[in-house]
N, C-alpha and C positions, 0 to 999 in steps of 0.2 A: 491419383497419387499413390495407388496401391501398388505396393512393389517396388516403389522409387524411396531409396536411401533420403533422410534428410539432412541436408548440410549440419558439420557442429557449429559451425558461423547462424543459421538462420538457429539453430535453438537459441545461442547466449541471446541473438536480438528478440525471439518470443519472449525467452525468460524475463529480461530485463521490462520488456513494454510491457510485461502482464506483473512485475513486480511495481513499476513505477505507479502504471494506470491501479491496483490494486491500493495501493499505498497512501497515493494525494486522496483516495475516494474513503478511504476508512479514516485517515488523519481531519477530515474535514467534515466526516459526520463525528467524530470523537469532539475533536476541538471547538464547535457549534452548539453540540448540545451542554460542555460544559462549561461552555461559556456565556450560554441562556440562561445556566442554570445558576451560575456563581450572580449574573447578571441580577435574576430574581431575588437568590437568597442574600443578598448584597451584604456581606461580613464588614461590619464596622462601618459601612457608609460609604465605602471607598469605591462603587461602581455605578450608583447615583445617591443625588440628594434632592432637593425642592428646587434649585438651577437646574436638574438633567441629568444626564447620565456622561460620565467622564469616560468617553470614548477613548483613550488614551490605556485604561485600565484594561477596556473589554479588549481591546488590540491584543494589548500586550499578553494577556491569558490565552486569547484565542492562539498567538503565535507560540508560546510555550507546551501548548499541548500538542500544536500541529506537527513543529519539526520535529521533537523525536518521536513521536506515533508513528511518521512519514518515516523514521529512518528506521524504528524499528520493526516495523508492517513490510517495508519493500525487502529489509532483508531477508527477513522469516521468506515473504513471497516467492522473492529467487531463487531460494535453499529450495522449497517444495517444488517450484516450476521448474529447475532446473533435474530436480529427482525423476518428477513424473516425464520430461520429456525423455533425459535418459533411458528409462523404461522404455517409453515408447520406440525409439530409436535400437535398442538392443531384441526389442521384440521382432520389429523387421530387419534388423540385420540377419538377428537367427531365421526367420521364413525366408530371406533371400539366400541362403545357401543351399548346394545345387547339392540333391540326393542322391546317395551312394544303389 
């Protein structure tokens, strides 16, 4: 691929697939571990008691940390992935023009 232009079509799709894939995997070590953790420190009783653990609770935390961590992870990622391809992309431009 040395020497070959890269489409701006195929960056936005790396950029996106590496913000997405970036995003769901950081949102869901975030949201896991603090919701093992709230799970453990149980504030006021409300994530178990002597019946079990009110899965209703752990859901619900697990899901408030995930979507915005996922929404704010993916965008950070894209901002970056789409700088560094840029780069990348302006670097071979400039090596593919023809010397005077």
């Amino acid at each position: 691929m040395e020497g070959e232009l890269i489409k701006p079509a195929t960056i936005l799709l790396r950029t996106m697939g590496f913000a997405l894939v970036l995003g769901a995997a950081v949102a869901f070590v975030v949201a896991a571990c603090v919701s093992a953790w709230e799970w453990l420190e149980n504030p006021g009783g409300i994530f178990r008691d002597e019946t079990g653990t009110n899965w209703g609770f752990v859901w619900d935390t697990a899901f408030s940390w995930f979507l915005p961590t996922f929404a704010y992870v993916a965008v950070a990622g894209a901002a970056l992935s789409l700088c560094y391809c840029g780069v990348q992309w302006l670097r071979n431009v400039r090596g593919n023009e023809p010397e005077d």
